[in-house]
C-alpha positions as CSV (number, residue, x, y, z in Angstrom):
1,X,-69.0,-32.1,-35.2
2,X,-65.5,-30.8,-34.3
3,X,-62.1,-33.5,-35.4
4,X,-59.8,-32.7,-32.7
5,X,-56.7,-34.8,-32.0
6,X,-55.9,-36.3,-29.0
7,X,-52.6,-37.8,-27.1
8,X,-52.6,-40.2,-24.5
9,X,-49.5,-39.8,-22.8
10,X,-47.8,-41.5,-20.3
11,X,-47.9,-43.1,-16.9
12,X,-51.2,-42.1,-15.5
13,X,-52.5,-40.5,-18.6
14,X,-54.1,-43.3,-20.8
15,X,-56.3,-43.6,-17.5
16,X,-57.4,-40.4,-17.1
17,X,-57.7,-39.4,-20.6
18,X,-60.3,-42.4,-21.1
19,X,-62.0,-41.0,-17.6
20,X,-62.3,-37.8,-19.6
21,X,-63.5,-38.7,-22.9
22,X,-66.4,-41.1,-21.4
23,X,-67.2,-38.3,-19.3
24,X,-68.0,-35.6,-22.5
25,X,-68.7,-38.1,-24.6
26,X,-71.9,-39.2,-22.3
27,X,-72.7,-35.2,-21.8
28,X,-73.3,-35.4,-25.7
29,X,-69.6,-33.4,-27.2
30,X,-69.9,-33.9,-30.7
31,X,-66.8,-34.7,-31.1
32,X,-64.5,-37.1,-33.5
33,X,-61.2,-38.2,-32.6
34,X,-57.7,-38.6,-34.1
35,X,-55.2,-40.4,-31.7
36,X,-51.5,-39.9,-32.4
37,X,-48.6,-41.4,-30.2
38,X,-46.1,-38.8,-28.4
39,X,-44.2,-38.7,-25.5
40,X,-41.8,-41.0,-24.1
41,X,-42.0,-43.9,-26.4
42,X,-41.4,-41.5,-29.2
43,X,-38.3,-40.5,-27.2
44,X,-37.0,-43.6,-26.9
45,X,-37.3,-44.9,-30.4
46,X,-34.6,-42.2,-31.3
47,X,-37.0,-39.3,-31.9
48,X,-35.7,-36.6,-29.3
49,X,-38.3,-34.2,-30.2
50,X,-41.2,-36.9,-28.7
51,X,-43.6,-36.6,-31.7
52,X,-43.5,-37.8,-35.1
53,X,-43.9,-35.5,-38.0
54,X,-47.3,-37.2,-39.6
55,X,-48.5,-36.7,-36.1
56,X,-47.9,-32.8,-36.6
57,X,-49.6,-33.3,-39.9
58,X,-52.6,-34.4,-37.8
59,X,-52.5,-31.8,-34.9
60,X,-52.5,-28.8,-38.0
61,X,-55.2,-30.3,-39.3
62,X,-57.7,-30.4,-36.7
63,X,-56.4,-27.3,-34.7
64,X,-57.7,-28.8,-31.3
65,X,-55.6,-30.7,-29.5
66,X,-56.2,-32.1,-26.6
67,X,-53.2,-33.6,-24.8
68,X,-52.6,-36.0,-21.4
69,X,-49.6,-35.7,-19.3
70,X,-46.1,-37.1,-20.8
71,X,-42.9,-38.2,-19.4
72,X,-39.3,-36.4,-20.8
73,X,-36.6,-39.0,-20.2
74,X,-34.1,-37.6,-17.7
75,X,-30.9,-37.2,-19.6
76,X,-28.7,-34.9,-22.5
77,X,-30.6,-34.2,-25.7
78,X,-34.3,-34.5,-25.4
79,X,-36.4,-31.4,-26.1
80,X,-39.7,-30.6,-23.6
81,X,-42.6,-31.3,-25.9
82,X,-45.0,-28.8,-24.2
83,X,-42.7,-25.8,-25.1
84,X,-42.0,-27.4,-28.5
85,X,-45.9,-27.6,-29.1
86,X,-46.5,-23.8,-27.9
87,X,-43.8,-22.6,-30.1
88,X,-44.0,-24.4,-33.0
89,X,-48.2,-23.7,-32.7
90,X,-47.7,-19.8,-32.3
91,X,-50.0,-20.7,-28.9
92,X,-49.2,-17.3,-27.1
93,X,-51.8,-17.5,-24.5
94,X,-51.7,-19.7,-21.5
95,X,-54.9,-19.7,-19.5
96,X,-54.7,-21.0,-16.1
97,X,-58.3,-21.1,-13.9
98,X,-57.9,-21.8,-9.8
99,X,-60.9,-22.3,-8.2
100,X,-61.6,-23.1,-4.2
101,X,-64.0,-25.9,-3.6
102,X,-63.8,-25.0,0.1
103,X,-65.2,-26.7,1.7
104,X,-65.1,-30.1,0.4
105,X,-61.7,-29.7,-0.7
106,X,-59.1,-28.2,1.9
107,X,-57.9,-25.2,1.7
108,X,-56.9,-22.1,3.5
109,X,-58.4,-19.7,0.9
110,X,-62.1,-20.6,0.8
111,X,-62.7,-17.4,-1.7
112,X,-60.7,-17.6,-3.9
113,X,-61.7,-17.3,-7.9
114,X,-58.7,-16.2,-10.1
115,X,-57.1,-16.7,-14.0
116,X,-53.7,-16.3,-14.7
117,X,-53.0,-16.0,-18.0
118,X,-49.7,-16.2,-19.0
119,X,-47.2,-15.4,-22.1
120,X,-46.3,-18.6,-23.8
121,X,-43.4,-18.0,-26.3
122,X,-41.1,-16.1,-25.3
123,X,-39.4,-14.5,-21.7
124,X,-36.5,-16.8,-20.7
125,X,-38.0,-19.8,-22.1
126,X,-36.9,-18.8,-25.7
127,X,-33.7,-21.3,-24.1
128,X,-31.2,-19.3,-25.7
129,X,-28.2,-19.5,-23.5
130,X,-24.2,-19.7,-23.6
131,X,-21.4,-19.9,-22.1
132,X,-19.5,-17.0,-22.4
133,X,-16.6,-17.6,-20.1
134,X,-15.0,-19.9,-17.5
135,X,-16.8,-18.5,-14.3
136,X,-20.3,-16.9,-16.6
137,X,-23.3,-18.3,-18.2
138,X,-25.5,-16.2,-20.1
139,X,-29.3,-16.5,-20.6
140,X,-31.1,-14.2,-23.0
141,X,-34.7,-12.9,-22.1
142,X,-36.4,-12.1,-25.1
143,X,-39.6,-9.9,-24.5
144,X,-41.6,-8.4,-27.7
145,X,-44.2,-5.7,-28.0
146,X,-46.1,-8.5,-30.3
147,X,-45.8,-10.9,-27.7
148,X,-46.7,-8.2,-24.7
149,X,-49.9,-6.9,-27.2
150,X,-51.2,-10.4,-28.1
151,X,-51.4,-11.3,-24.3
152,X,-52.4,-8.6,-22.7
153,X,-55.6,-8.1,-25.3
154,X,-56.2,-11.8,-24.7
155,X,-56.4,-11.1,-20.9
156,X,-58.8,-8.1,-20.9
157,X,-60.9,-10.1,-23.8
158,X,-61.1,-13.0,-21.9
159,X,-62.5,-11.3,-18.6
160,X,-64.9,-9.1,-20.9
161,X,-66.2,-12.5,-22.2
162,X,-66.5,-14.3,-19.1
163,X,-67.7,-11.2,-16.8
164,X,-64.2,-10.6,-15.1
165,X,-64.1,-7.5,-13.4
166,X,-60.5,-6.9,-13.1
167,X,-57.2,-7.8,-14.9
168,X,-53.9,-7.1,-12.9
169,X,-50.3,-6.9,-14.7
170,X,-47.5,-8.5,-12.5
171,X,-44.0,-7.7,-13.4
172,X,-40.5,-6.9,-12.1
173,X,-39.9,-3.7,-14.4
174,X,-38.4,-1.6,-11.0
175,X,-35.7,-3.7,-11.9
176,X,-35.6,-4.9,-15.4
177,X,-36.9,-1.3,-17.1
178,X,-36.4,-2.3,-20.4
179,X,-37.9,-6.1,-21.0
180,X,-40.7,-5.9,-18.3
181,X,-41.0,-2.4,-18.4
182,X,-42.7,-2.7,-22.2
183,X,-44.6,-5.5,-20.9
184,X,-46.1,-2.7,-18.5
185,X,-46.1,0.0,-20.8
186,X,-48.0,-2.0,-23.1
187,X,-50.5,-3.4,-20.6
188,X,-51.2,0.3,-19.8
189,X,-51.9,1.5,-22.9
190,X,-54.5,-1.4,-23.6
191,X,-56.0,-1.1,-20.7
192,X,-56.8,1.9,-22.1
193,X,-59.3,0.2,-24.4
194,X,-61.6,-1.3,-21.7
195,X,-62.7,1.5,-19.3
196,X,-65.2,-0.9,-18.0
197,X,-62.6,-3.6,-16.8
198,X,-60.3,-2.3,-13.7
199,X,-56.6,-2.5,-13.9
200,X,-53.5,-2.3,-11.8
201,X,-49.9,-3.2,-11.8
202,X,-48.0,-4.9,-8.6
203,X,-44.3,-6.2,-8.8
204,X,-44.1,-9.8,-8.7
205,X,-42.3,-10.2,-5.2
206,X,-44.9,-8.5,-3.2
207,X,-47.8,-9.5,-5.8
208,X,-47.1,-13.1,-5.6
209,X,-46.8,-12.9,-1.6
210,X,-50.3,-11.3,-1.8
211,X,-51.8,-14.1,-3.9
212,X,-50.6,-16.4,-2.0
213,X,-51.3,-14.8,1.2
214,X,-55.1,-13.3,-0.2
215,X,-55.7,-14.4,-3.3
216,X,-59.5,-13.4,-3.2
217,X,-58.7,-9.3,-3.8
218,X,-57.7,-11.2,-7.4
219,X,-59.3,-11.9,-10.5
220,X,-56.9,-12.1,-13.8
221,X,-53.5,-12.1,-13.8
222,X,-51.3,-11.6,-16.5
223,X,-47.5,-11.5,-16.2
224,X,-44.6,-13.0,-18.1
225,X,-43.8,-16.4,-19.4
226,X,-41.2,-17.6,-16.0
227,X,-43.6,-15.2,-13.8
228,X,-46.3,-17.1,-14.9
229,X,-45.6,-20.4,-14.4
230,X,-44.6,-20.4,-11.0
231,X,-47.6,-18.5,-10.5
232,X,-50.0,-21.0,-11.5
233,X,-48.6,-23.7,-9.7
234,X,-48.7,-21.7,-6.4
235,X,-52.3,-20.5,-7.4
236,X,-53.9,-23.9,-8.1
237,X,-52.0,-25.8,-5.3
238,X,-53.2,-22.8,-2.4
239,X,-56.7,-23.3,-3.8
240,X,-56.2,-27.2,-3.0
241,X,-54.6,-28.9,-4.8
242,X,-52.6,-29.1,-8.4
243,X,-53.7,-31.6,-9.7
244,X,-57.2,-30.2,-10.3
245,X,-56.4,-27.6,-12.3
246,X,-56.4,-27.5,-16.1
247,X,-55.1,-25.6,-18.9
248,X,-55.6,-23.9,-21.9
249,X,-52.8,-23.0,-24.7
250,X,-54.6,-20.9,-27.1
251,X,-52.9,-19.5,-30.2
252,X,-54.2,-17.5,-33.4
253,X,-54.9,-20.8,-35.3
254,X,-54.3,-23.7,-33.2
255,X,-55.2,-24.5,-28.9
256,X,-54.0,-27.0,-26.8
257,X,-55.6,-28.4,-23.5
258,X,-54.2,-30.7,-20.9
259,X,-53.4,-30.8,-17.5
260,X,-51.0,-28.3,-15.3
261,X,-49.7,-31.9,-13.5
262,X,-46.9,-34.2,-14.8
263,X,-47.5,-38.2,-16.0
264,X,-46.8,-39.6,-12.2
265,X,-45.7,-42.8,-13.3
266,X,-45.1,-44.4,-9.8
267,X,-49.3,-44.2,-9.8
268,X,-49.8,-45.2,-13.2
269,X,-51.8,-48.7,-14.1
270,X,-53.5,-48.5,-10.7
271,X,-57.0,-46.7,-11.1
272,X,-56.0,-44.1,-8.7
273,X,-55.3,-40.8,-10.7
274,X,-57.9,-38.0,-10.5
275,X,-58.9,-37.1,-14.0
276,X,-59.9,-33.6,-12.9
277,X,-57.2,-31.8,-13.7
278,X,-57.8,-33.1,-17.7
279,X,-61.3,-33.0,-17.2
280,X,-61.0,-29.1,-16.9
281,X,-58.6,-28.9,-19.6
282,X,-61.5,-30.6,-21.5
283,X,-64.3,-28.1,-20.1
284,X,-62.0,-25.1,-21.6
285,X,-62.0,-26.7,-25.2
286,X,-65.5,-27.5,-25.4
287,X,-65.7,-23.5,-24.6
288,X,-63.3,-22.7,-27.1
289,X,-64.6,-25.2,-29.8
290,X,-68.2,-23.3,-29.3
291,X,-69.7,-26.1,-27.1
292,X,-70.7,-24.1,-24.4
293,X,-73.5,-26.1,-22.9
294,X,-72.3,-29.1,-22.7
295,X,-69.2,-27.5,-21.0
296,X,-71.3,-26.5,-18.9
297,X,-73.5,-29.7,-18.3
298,X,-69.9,-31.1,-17.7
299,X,-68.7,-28.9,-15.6
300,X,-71.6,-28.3,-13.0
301,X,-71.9,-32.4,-13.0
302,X,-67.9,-32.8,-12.0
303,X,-69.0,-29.8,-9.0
304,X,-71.7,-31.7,-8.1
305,X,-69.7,-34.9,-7.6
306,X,-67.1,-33.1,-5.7
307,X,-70.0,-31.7,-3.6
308,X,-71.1,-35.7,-2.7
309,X,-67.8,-36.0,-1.3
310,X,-67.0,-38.6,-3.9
311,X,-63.4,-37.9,-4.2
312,X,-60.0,-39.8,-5.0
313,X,-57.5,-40.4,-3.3
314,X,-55.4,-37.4,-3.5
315,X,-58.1,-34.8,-2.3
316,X,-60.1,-37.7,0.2
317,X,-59.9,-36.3,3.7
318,X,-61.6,-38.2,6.4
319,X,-64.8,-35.8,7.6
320,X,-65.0,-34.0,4.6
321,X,-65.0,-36.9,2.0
322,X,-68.1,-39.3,1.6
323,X,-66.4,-42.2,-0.9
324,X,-63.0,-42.7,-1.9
325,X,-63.1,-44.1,-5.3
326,X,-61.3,-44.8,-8.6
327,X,-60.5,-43.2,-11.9
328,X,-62.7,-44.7,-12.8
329,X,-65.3,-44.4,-10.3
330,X,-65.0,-40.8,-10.2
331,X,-65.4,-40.9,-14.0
332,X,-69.0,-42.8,-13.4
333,X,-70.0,-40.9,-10.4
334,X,-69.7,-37.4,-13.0
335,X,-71.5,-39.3,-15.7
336,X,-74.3,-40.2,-13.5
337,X,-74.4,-36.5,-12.3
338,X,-75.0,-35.1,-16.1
339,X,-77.5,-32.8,-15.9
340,X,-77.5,-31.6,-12.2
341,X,-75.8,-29.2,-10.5
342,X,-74.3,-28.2,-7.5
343,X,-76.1,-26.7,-4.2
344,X,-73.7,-25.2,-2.2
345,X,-71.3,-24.8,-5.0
346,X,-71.6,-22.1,-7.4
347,X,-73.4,-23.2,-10.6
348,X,-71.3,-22.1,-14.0
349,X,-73.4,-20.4,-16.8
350,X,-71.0,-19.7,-20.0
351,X,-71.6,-17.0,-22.3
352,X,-72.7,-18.3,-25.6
353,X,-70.5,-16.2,-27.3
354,X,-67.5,-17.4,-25.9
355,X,-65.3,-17.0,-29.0
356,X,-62.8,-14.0,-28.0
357,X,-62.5,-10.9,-30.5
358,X,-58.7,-11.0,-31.0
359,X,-57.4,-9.0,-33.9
360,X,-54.1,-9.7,-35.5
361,X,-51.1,-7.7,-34.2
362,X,-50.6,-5.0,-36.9
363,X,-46.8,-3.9,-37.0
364,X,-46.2,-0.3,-35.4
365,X,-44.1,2.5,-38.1
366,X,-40.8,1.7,-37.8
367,X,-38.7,4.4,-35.1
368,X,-35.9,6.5,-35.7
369,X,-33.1,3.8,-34.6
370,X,-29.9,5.5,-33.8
371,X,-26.4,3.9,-33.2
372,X,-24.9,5.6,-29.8
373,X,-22.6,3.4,-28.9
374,X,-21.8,-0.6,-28.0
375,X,-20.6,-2.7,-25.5
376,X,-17.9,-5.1,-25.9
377,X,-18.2,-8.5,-23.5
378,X,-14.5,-9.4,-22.4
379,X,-12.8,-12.9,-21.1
380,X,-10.1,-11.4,-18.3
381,X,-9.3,-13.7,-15.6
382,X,-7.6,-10.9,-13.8
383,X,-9.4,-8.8,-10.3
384,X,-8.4,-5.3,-11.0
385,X,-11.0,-3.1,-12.9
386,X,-8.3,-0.4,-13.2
387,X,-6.1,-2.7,-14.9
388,X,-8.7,-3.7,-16.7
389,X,-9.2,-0.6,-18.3
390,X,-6.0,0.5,-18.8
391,X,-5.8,-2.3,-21.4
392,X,-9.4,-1.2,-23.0
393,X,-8.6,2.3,-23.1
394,X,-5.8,0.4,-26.2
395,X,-9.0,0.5,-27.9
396,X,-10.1,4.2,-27.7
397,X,-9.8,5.8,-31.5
398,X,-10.8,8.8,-32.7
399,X,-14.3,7.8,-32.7
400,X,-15.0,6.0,-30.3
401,X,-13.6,5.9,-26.5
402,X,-14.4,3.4,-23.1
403,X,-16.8,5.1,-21.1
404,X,-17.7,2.3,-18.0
405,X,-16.9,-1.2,-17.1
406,X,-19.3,-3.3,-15.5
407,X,-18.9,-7.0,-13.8
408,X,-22.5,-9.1,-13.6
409,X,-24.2,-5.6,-14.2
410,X,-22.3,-3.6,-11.4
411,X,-20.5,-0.4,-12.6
412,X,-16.3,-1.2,-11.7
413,X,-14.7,1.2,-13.4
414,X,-14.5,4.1,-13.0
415,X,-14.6,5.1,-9.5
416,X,-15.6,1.3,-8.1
417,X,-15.4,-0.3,-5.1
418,X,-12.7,-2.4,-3.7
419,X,-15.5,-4.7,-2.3
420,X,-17.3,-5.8,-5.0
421,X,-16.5,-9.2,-6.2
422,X,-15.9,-10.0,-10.1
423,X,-16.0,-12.9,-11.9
424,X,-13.9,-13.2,-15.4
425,X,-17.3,-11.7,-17.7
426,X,-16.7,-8.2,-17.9
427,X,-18.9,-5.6,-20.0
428,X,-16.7,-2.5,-21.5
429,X,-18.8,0.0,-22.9
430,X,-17.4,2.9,-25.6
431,X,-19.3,5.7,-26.8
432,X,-19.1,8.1,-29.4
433,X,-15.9,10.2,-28.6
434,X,-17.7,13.7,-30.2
435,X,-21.2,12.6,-29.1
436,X,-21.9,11.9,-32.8
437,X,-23.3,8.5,-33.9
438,X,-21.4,5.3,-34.6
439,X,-21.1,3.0,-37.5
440,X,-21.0,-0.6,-37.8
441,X,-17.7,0.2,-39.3
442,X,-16.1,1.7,-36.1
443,X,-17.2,-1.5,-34.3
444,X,-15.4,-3.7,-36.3
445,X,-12.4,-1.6,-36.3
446,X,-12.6,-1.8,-32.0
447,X,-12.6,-5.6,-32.5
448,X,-9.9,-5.7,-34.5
449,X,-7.7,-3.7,-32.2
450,X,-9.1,-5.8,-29.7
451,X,-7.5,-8.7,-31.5
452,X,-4.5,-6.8,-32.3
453,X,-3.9,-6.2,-28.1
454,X,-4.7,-9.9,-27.5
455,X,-8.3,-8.8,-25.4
456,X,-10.4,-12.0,-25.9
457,X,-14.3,-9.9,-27.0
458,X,-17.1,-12.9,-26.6
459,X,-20.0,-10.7,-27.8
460,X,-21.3,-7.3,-28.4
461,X,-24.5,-5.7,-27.8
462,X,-24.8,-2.4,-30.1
463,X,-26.8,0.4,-27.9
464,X,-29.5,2.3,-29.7
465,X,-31.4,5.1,-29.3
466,X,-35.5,4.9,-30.9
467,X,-36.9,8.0,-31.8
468,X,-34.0,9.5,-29.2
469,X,-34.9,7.5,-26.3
470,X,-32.1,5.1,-24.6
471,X,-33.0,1.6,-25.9
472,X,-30.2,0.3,-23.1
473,X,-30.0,-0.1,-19.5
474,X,-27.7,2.0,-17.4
475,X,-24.9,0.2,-15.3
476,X,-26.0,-0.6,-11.6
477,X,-24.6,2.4,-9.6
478,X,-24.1,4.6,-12.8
């Protein structure tokens, strides 16, 4: 018997989380439930977090948590509580399945079978973001080699466990070489690791036009946190429709399953929501929690329903569709299908060993981290690089001296174009004037010259070499 804890929601997910637990319940899940309250009437008591601290007591506790849709008032101040709940949980992994039902659910891609799995913690959704200036806004991507590791292994684990037979890495690293490009790098050298699994690498741009275009040449994807998301969206609306898919947040200690679809409160109260999308979210923790066969009994009976053509109403298409029912409805129509399986469909067998051998990430020996030089962020509401520089060059000292200007990444100065347009956010970078190394001391003497020349510094980034390789981008055009 396995406690888990689960959450209601809001709008349409009392519904279908009742649909969902009479439905595993009657397979035989031997389960016992805590329910805790989040969402928005946390929220709006004055809690803008939307969960209650004994309630995070409770999700600890059990580890399992399985969640229904919940609705973030629109406004200042409150926090989303998915992101909260897969950072504050350490659940790295995102596991997103898309299957076709073609052909009793539309859709142009009648082959198509994929998982994308997708980093959870990090990537632009760290939210760390200022404003540096008048005209600039600054978002930070954070990407880690623990992060890339623990995500990547899960991905080639998961498709050894589950007979995948290829794992594809989709990144933008021809552009961002330092961020994506260790996402790659690591993603290579794991790959490494499992001969028996094929691997490739596409950019997003063209990879996520190929998905969407022939998704069926697929099998797992991992990629980046932002990547990611709009990935699985696309993937489990093209193979018919979102709000069958469900989701799996997996961490070291503690998982999460729910839904990839919002609360939909305009259809709440009505007994028309389609509980498949939680359903499946259900079918990956009974998995996870070692309950393979009746995952299983669960998940060939909810096939064999859509099969019948016993649909709701968001996937009922006249000609295709038998019945139009219910929450419900549907919820009985699966119950009474417990122990059959589809015809035309293909039947799921899990492997009974579906727990995944994920190792902790072990930390690396430090590198050889050398200070080469910095860049200092400037607030200049003037257009002319040159003049630009010939205030920064007020700067240069004996041991460090301006080497480049850049404006939103583009190289200015020197030898820039008249063309290119500047905001007020400009990045002057100094190196070493010998081509020795830095100290943290000749940085703070720059900024206080800086102060000394009234040139308004917002931030600097210190440029490093590891083990003598650049741990810095170049300037576009350098």
């Amino acid at each position: 018997m396995t406690r888990i804890t689960v959450a209601k929601g809001d709008g349409i997910g009392p519904e279908i989380m009742d649909a969902t637990l009479d439905i595993i319940k009657a397979a035989g899940a031997k389960i016992e439930i805590d329910e805790i309250e989040v969402g928005e009437k946390v929220y709006l008591s004055g809690n803008t977090s939307g969960i209650a601290a004994e309630s995070w007591d409770i999700i600890r506790r059990n580890k399992i948590f399985l969640k229904a849709p919940i609705t973030t008032p629109q406004g200042g101040g409150y926090k989303s509580l998915n992101v909260t709940t897969r950072k504050f949980l350490g659940l790295y992994s995102n596991v997103r399945p898309c299957m076709s039902l073609h052909p009793f659910v539309e859709t142009k891609h009648p082959k198509m079978d994929i998982v994308i799995v997708r980093e959870n913690e990090e990537d632009l959704y760290a939210g760390i973001e200022h404003q540096q200036t008048d005209e600039v806004v600054q978002c930070l991507k954070i990407i880690s080699r623990p992060g890339c590791e623990k995500i990547v292994r899960y991905a080639f684990e998961y498709a050894k466990v589950y007979g995948r037979k290829k794992v594809t890495c989709f990144t933008k690293d021809n552009i961002m070489k330092q961020s994506d490009g260790l996402f790659h790098q690591v993603f290579d050298e794991i790959a490494t690791e499992y001969p028996e699994i094929e691997n490739e690498h596409w950019i997003i741009d063209i990879g996520a036009a190929k998905m969407s275009d022939t998704p069926e040449v697929f099998d797992v994807i991992v990629t980046l946190n932002l990547y990611g998301d709009v990935l699985s969206d696309i993937a489990a609306q093209i193979a018919g429709s979102v709000g069958l898919a469900g989701s799996a947040n997996i961490g070291e200690e503690c998982a999460m399953f729910e839904a990839i679809h919002g609360s939909a409160p305009r259809r709440a109260g009505q007994n028309l929501a389609n509980p498949s999308g939680l359903l499946e979210g259900a079918v990956m923790m009974l998995n996870h929690i070692g309950q393979t066969e009746v995952a299983e009994k669960v998940q060939n009976a909810w096939l064999k329903t859509i099969e019948d053509g016993i649909h709701t109403y968001d996937i009922f298409k006249e000609g295709i569709s038998k019945q139009k029912v219910g929450t419900k409805e549907f919820a009985q129509a699966v119950i009474a299908n417990l122990g059959q399986t589809p015809t035309l469909l293909k039947e799921v067998s899990y492997a009974k060993e579906a727990a995944l051998n994920l190792p902790k990430y072990l930390k690396k020996p430090a590198a050889k981290k050398e200070l080469v030089g910095v860049d200092v962020f400037v607030h200049w509401n003037g257009t002319s690089p040159n003049e630009l520089a010939e205030k920064v060059q007020k700067l240069n000292n004996a041991s460090a001296k301006l080497s480049m200007i850049t404006n939103r990444g583009i190289k200015v100065w020197p030898d820039g174009f008249s063309e290119t347009f500047c905001t007020d956010h400009w990045r002057c970078r100094f190196k070493p004037t010998n081509g020795n190394a830095l100290t943290k001391g000749d940085i703070i003497q720059l900024l206080s010259s800086a102060v000394e020349n009234s040139i308004d510094s917002i931030k600097t980034e210190n440029l490093y070499e590891f083990d003598g390789k650049p741990g810095f981008s170049l300037g576009q055009g350098q």
